[in-house]
N, CA, C and O atoms as CSV, one atom per row, in Angstrom:
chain,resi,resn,atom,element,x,y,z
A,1,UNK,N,N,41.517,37.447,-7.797
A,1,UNK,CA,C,41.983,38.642,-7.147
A,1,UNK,C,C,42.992,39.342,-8.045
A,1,UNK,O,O,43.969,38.729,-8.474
A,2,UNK,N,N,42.791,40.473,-8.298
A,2,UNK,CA,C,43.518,41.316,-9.029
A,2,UNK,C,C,44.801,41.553,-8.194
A,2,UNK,O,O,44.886,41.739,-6.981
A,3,UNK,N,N,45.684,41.508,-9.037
A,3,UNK,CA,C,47.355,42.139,-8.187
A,3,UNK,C,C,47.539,43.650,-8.910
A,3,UNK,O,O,47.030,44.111,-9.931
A,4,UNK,N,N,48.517,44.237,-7.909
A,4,UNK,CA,C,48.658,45.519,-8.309
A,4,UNK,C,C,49.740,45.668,-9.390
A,4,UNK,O,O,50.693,44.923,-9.159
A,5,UNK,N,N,49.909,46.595,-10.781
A,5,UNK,CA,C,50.929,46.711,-11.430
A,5,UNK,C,C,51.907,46.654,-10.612
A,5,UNK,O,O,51.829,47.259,-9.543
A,6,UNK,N,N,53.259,45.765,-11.017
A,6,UNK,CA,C,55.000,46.326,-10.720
A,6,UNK,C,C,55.681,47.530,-10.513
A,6,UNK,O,O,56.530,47.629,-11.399
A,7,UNK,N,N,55.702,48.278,-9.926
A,7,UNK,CA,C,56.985,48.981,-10.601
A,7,UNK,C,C,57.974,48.677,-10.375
A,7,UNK,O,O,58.839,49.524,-10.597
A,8,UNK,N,N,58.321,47.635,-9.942
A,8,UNK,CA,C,60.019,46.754,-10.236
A,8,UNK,C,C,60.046,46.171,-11.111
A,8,UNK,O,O,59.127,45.498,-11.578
A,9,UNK,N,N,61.255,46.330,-11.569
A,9,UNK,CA,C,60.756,45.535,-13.252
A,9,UNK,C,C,61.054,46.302,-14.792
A,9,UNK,O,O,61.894,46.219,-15.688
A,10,UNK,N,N,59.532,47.270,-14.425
A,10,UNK,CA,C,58.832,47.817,-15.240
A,10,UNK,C,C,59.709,48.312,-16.727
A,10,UNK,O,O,59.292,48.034,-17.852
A,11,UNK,N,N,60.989,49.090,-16.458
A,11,UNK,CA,C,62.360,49.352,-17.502
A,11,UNK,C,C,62.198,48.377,-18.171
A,11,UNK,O,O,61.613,48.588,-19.233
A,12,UNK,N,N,62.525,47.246,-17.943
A,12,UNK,CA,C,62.782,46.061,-18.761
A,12,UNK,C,C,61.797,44.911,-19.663
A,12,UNK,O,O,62.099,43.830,-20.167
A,13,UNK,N,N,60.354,45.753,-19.610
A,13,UNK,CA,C,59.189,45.362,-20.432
A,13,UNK,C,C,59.194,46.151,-21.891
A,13,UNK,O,O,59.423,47.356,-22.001
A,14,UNK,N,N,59.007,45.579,-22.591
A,14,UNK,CA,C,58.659,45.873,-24.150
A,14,UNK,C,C,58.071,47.349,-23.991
A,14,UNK,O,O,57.038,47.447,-23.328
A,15,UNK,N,N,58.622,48.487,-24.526
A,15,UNK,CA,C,57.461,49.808,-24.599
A,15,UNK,C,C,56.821,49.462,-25.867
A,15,UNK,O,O,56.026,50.350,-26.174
A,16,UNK,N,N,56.870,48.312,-26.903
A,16,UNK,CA,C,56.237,48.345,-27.915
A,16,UNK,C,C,54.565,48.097,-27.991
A,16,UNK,O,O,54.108,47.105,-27.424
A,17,UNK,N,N,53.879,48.807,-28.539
A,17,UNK,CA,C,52.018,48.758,-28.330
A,17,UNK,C,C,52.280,48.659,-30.261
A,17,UNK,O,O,53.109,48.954,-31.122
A,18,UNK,N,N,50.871,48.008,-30.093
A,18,UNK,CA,C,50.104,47.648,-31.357
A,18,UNK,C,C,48.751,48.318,-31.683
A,18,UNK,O,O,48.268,48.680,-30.610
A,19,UNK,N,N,48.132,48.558,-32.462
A,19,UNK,CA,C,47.083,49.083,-32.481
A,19,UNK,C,C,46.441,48.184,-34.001
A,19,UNK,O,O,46.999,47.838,-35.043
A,20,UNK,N,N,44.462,47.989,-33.285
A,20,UNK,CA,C,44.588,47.395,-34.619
A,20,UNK,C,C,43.390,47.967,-35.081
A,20,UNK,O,O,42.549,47.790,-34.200
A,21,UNK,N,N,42.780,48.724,-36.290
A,21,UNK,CA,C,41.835,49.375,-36.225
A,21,UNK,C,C,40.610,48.234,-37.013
A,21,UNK,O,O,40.707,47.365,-37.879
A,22,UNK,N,N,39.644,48.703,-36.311
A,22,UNK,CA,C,38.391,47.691,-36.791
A,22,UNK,C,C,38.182,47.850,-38.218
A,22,UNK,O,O,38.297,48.989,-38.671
A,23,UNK,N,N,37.889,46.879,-39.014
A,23,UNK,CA,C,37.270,46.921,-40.359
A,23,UNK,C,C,36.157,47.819,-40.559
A,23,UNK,O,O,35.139,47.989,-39.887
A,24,UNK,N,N,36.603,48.407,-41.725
A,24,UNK,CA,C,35.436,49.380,-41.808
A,24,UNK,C,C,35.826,50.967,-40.752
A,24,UNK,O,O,35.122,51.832,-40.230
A,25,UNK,N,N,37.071,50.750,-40.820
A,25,UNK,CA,C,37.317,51.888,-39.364
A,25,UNK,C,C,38.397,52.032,-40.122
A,25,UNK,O,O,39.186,51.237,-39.610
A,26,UNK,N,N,39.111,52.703,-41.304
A,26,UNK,CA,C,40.183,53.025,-41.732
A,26,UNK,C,C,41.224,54.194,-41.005
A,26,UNK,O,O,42.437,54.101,-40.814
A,27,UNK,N,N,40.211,55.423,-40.646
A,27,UNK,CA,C,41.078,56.237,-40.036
A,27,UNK,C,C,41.323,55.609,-38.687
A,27,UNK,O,O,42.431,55.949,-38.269
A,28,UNK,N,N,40.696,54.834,-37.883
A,28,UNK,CA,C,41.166,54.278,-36.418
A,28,UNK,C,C,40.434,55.076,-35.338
A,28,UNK,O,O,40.917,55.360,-34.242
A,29,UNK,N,N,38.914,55.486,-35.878
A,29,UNK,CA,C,38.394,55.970,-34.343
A,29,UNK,C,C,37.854,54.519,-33.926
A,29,UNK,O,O,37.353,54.463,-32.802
A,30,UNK,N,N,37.893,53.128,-34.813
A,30,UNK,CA,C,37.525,52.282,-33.817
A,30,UNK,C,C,38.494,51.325,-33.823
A,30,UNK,O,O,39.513,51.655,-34.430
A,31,UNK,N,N,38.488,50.103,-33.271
A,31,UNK,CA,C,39.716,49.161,-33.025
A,31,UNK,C,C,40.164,48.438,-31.722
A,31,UNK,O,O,39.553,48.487,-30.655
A,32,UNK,N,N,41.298,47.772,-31.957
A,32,UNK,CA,C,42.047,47.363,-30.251
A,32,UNK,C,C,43.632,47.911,-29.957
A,32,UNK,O,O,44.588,47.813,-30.727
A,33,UNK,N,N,43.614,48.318,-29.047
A,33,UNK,CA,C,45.248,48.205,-28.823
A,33,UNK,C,C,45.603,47.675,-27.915
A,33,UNK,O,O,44.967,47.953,-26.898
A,34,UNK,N,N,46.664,46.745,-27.774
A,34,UNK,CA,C,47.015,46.093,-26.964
A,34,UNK,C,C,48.539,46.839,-26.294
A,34,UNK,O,O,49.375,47.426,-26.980
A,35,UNK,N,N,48.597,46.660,-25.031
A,35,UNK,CA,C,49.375,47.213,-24.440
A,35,UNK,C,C,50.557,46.444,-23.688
A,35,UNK,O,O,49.835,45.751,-22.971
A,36,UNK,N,N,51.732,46.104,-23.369
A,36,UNK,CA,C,52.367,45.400,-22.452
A,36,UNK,C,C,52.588,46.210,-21.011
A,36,UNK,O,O,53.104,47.298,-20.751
A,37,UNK,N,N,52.052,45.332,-20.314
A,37,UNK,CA,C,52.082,46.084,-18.891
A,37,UNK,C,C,53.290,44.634,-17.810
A,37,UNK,O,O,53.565,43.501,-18.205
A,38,UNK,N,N,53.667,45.209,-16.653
A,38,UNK,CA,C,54.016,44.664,-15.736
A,38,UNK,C,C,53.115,44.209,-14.405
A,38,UNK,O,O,52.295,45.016,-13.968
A,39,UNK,N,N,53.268,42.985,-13.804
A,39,UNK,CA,C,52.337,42.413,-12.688
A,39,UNK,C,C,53.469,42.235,-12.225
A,39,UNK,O,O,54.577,42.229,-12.761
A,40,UNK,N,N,52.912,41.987,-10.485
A,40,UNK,CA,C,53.510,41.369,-9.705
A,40,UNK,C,C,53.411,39.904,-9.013
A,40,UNK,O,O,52.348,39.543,-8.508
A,41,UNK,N,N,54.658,39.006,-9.012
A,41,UNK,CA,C,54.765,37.983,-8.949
A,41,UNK,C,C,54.907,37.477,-7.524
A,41,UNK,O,O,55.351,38.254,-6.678
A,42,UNK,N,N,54.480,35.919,-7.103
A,42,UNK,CA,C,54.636,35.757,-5.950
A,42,UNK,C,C,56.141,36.027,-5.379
A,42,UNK,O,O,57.046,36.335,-6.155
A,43,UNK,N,N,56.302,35.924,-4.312
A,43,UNK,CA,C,58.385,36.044,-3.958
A,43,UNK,C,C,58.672,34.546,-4.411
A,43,UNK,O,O,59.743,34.674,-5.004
A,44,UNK,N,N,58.419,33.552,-4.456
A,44,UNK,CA,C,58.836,32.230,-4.935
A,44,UNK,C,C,59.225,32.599,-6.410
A,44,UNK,O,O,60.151,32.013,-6.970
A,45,UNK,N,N,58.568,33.486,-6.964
A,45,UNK,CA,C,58.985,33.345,-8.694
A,45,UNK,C,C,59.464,34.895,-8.727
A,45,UNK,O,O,59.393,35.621,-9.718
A,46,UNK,N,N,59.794,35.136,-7.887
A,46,UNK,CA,C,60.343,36.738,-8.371
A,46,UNK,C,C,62.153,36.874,-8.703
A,46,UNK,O,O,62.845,37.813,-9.097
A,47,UNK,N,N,62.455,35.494,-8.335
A,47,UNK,CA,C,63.765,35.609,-9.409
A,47,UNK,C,C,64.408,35.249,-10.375
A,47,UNK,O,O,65.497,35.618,-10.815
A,48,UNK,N,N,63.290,34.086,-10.879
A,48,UNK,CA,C,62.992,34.002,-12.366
A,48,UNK,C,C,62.491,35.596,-13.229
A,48,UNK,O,O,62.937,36.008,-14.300
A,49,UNK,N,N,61.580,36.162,-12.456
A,49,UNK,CA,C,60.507,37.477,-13.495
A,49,UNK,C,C,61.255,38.594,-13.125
A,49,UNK,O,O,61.946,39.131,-13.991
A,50,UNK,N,N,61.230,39.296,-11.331
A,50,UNK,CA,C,60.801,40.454,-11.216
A,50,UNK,C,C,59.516,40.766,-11.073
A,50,UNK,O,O,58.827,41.086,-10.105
A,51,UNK,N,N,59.264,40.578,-12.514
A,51,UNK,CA,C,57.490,40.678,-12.622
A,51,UNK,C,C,57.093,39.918,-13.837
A,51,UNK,O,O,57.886,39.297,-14.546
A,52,UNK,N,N,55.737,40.015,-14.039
A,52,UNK,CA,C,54.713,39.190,-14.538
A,52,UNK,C,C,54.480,39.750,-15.854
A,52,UNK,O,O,53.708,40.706,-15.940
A,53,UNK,N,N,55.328,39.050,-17.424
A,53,UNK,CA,C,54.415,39.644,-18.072
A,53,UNK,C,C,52.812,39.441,-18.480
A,53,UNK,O,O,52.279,38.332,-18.433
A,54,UNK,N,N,52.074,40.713,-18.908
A,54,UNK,CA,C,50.797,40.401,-19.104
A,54,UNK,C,C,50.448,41.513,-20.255
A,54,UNK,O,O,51.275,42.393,-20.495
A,55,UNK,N,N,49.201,41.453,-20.962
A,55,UNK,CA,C,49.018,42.198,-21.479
A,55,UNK,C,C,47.253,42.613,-22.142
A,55,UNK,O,O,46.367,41.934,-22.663
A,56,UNK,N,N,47.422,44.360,-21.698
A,56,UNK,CA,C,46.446,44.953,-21.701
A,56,UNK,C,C,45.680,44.801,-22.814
A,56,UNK,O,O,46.407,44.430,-23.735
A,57,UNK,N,N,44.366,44.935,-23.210
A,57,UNK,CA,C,43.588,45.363,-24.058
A,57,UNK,C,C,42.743,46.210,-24.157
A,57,UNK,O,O,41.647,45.934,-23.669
A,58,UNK,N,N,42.899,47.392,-24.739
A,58,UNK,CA,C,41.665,48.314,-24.820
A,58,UNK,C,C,40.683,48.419,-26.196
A,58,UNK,O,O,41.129,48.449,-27.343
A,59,UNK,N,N,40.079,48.440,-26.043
A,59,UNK,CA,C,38.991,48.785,-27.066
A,59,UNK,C,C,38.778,50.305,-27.312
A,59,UNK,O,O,38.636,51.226,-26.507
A,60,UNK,N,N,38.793,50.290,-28.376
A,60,UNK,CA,C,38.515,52.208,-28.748
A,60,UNK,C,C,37.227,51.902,-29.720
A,60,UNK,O,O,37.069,50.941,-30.473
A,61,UNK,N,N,36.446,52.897,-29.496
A,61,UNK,CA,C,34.983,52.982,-29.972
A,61,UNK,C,C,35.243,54.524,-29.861
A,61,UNK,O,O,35.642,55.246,-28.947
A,62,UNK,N,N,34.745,54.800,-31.527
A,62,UNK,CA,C,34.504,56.755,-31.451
A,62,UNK,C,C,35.708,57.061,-30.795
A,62,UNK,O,O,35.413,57.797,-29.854
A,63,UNK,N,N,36.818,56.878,-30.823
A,63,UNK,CA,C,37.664,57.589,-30.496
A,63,UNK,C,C,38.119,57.804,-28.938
A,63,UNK,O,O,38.925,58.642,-28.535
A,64,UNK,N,N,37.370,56.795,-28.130
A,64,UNK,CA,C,37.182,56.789,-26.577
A,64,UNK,C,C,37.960,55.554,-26.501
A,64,UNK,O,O,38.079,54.915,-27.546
A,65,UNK,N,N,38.543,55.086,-25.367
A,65,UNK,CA,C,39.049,54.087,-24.895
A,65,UNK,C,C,38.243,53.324,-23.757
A,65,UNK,O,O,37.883,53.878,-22.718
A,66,UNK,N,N,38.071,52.384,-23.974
A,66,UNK,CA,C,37.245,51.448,-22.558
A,66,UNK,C,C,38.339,50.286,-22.229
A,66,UNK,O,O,39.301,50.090,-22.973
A,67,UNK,N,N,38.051,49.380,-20.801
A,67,UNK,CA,C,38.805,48.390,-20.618
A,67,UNK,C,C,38.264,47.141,-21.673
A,67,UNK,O,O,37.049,47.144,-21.870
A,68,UNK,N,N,39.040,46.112,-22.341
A,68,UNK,CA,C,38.803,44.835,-22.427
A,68,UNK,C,C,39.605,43.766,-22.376
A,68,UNK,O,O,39.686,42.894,-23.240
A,69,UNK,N,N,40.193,43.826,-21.379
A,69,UNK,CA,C,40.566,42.765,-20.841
A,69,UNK,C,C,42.089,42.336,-20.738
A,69,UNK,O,O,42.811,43.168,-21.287
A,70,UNK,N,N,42.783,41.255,-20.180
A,70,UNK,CA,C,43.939,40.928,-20.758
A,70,UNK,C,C,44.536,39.595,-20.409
A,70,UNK,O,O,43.997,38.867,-19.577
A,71,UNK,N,N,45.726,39.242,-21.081
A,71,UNK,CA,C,45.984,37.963,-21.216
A,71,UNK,C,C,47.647,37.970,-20.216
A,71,UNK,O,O,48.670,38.514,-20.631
A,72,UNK,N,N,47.538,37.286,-18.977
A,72,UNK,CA,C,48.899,37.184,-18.271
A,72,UNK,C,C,49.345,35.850,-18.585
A,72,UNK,O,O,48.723,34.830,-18.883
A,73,UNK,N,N,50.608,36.107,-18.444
A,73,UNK,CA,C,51.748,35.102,-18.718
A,73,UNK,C,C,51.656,34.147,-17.540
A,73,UNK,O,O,51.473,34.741,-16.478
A,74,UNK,N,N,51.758,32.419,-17.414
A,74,UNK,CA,C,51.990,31.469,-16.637
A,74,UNK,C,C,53.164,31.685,-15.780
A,74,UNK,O,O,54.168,31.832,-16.478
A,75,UNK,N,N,53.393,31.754,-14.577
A,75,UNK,CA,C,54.608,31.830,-13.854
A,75,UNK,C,C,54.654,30.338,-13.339
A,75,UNK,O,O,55.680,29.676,-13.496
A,76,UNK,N,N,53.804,29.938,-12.870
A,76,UNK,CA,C,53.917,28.461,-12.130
A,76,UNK,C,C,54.571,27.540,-12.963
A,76,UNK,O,O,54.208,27.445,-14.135
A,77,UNK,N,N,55.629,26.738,-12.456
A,77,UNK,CA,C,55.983,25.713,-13.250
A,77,UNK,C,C,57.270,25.912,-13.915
A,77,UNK,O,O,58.013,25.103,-14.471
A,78,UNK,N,N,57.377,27.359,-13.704
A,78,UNK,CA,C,58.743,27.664,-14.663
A,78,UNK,C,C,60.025,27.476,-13.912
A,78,UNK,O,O,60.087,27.605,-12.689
A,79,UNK,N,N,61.225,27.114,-14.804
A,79,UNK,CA,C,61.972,26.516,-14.512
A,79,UNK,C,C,63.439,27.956,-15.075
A,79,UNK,O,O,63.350,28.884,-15.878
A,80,UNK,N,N,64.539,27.522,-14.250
A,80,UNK,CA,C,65.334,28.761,-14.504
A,80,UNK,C,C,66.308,28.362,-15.921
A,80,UNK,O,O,67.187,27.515,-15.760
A,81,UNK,N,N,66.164,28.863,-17.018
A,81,UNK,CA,C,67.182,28.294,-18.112
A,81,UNK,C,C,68.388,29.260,-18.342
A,81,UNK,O,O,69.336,28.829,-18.998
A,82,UNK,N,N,68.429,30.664,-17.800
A,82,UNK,CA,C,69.547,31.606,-17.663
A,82,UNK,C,C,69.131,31.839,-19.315
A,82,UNK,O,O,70.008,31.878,-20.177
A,83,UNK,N,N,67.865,31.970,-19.593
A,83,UNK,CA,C,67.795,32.803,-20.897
A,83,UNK,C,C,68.279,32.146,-22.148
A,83,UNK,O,O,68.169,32.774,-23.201
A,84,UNK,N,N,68.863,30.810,-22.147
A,84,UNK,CA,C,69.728,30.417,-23.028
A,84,UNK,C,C,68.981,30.333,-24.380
A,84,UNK,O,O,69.754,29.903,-25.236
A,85,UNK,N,N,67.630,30.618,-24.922
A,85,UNK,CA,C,66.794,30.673,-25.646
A,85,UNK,C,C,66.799,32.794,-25.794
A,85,UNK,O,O,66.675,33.562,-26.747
A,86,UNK,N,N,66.939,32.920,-24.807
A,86,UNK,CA,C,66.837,34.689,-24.799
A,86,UNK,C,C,65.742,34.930,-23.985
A,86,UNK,O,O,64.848,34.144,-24.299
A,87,UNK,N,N,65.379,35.727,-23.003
A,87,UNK,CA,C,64.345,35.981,-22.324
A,87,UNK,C,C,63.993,37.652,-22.620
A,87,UNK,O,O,62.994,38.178,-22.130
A,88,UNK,N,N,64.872,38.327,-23.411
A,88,UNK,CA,C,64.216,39.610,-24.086
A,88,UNK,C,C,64.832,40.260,-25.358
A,88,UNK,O,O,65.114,41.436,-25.587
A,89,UNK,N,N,64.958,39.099,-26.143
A,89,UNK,CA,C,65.298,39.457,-27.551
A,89,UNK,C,C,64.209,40.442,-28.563
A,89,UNK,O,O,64.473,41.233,-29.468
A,90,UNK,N,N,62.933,40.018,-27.986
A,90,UNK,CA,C,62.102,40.884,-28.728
A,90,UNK,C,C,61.735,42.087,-28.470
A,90,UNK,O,O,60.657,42.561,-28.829
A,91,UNK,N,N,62.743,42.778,-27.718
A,91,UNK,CA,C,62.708,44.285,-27.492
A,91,UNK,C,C,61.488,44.466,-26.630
A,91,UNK,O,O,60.369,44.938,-26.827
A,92,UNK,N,N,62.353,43.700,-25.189
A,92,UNK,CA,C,61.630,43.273,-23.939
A,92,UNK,C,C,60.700,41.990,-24.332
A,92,UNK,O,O,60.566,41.787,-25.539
A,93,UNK,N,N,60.322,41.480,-23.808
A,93,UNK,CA,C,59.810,40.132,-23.766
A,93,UNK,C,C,58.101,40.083,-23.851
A,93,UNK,O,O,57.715,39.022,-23.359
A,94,UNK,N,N,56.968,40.930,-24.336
A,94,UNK,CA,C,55.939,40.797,-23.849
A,94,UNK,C,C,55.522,41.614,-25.136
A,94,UNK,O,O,56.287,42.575,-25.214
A,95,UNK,N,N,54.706,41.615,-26.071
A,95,UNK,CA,C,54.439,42.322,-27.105
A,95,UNK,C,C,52.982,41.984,-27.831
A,95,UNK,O,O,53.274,40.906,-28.349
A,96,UNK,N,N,51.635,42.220,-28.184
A,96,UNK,CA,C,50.269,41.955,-28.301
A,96,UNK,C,C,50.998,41.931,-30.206
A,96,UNK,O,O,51.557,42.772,-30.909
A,97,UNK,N,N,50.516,40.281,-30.419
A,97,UNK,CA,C,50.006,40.204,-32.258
A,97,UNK,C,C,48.546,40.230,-33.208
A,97,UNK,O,O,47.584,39.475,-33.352
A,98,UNK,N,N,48.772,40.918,-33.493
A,98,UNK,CA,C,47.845,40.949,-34.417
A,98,UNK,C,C,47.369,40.538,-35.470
A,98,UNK,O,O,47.451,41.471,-36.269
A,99,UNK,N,N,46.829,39.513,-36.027
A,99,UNK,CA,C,47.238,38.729,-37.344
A,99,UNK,C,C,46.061,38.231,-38.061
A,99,UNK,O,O,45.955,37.010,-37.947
A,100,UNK,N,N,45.090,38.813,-38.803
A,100,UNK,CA,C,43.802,39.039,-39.377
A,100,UNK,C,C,42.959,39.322,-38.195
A,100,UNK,O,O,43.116,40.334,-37.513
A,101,UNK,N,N,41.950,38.307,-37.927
A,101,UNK,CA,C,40.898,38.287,-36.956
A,101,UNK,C,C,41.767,38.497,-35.503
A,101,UNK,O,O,41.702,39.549,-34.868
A,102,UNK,N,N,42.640,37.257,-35.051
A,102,UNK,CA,C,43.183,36.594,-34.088
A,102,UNK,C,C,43.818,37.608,-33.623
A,102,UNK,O,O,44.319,38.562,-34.219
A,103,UNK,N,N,43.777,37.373,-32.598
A,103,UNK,CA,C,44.909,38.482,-31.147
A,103,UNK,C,C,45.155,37.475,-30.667
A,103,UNK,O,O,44.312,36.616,-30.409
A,104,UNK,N,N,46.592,37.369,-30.414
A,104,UNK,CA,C,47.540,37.053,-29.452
A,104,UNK,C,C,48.501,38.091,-28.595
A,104,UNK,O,O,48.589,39.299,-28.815
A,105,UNK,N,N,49.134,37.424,-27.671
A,105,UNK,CA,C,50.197,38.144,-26.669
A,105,UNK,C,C,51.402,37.035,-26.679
A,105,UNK,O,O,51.247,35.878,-26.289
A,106,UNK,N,N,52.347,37.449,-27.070
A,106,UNK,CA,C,53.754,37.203,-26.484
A,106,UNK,C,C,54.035,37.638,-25.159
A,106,UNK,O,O,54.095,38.821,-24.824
A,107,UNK,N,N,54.236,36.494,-24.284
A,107,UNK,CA,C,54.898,36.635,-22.837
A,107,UNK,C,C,55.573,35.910,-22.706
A,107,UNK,O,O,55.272,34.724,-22.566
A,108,UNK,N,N,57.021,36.480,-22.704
A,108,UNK,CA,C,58.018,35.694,-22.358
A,108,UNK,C,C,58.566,34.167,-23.577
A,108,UNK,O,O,59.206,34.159,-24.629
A,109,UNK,N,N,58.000,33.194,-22.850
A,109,UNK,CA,C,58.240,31.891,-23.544
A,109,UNK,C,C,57.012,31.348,-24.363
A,109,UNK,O,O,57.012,30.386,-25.131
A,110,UNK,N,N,55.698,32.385,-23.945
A,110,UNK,CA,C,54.656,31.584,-24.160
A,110,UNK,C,C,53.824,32.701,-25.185
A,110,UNK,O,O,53.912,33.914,-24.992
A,111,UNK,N,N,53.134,32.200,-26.127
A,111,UNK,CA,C,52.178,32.878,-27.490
A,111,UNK,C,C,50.730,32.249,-26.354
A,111,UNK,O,O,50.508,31.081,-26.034
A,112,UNK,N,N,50.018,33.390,-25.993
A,112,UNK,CA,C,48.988,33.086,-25.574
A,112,UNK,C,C,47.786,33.588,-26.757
A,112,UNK,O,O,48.099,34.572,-27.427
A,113,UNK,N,N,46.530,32.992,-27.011
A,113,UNK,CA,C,45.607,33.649,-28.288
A,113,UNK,C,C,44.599,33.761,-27.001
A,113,UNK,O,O,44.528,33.101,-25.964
A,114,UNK,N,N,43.869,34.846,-27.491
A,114,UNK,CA,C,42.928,35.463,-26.788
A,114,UNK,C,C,41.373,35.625,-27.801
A,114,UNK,O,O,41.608,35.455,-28.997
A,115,UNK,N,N,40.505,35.797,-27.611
A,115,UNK,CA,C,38.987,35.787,-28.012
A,115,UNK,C,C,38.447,37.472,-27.977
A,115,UNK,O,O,37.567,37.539,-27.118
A,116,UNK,N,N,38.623,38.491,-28.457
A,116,UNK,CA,C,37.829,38.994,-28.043
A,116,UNK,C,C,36.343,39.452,-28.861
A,116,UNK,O,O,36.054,39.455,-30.058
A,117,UNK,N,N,35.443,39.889,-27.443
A,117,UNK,CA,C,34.274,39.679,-28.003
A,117,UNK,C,C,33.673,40.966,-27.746
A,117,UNK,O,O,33.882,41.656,-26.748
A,118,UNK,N,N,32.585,41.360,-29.127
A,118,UNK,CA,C,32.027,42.513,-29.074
A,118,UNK,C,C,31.917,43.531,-27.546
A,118,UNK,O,O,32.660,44.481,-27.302
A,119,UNK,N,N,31.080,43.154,-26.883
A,119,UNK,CA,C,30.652,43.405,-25.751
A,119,UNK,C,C,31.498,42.855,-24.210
A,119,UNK,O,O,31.027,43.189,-23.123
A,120,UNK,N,N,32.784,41.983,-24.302
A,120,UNK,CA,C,33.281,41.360,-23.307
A,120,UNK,C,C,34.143,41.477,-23.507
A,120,UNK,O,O,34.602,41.892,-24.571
A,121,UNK,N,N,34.914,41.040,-22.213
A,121,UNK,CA,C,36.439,41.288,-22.241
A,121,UNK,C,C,37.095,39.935,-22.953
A,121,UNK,O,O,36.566,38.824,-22.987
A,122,UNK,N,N,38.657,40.392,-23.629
A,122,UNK,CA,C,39.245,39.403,-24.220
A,122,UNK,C,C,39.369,38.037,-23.263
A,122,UNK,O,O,39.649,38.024,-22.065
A,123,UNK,N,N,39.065,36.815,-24.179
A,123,UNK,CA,C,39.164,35.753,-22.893
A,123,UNK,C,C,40.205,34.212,-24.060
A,123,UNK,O,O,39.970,33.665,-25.138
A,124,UNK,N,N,41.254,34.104,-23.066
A,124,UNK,CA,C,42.043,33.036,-23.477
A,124,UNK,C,C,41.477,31.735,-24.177
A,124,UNK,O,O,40.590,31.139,-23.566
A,125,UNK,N,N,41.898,31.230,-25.400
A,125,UNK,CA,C,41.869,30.142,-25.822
A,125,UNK,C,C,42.314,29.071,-26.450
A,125,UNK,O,O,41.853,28.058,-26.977
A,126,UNK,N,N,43.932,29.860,-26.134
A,126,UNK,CA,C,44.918,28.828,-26.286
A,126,UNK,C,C,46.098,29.434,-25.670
A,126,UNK,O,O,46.366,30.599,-25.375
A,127,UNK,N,N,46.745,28.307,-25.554
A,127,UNK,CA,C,48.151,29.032,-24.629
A,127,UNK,C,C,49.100,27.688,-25.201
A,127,UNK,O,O,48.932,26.481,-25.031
A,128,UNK,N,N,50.380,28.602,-26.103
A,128,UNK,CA,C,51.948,27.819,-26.063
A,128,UNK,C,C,52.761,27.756,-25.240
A,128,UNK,O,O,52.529,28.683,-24.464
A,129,UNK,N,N,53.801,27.083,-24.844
A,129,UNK,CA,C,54.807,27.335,-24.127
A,129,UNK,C,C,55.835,27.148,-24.814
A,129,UNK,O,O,55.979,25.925,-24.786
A,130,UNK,N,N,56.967,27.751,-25.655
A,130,UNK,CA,C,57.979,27.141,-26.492
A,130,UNK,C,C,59.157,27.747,-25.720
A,130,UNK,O,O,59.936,28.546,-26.240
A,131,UNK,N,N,59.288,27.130,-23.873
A,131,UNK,CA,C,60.520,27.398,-23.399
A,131,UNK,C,C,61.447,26.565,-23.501
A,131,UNK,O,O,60.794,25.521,-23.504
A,132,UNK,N,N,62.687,26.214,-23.603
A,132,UNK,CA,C,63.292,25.179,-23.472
A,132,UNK,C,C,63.200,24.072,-22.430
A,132,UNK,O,O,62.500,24.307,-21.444
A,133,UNK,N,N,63.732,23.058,-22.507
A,133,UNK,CA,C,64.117,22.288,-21.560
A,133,UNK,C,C,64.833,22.857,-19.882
A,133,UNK,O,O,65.327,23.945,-19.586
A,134,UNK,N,N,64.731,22.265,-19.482
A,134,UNK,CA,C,65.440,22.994,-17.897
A,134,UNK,C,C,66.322,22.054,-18.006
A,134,UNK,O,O,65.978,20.877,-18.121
A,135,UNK,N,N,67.956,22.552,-17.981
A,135,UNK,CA,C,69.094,22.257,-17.809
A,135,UNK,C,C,69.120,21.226,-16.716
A,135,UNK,O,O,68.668,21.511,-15.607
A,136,UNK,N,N,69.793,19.656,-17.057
A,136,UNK,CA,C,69.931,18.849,-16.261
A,136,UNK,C,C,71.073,18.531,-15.408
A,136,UNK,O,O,72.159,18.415,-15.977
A,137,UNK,N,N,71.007,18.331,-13.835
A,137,UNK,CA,C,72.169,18.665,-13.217
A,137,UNK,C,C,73.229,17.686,-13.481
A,137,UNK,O,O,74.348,17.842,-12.992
């Protein structure tokens, strides 16, 4: 089930986008750009987030934009560390990499890598978590 974008939150997400143009596509009518968007989180985790990072992918073909897909951040499981690692040092917390072939998304604590495929939407195939420890009482 799809959730609806945030708009609580939303200020405090990365405005940074990436764009990556396909080989063989120098001027950039073809390619991906990845976008950081805001979700909404259950109320159990909404005072860890606010909201959910996640992040968009579009595909541009000829200069048109279509959907493909995107990669959201894990909320379950997370634990409150008061940021002591930083929870938006990277000019907001949620930012799409680009790095030869490979797409990834930065969310938050976690480098998620994503697949995408000619004809389909981007689909996850690995996921980090490099949050700290949760502070012991």
């Amino acid at each position: 089930m799809r959730r609806p974008i945030s708009r609580i939150g939303a200020s405090s997400r990365s405005h940074a986008f990436f764009f990556r143009p396909d080989p063989g596509s120098p001027d950039g009518a073809s390619g991906v750009l990845g976008l950081p968007i805001a979700r909404a989180v259950e109320p159990s985790y909404h005072r860890f987030f606010g909201s959910a990072a996640a992040m968009l992918f579009l595909r541009r073909t000829d200069r048109r934009f279509s959907p493909a897909g995107e990669l959201a951040a894990e909320v379950r499981g997370v634990t409150d560390d008061n940021c002591q690692a930083s929870c938006v040092d990277w000019y907001g917390n949620a930012r799409p990499i680009f790095l030869g072939p490979r797409t990834f998304a930065l969310l938050g604590y976690e480098l998620v890598e994503g697949r995408l495929g000619e004809d389909a939407p981007i689909r996850e195939v690995g996921r980090l978590n490099f949050a700290p420890a949760a502070p012991q009482p």
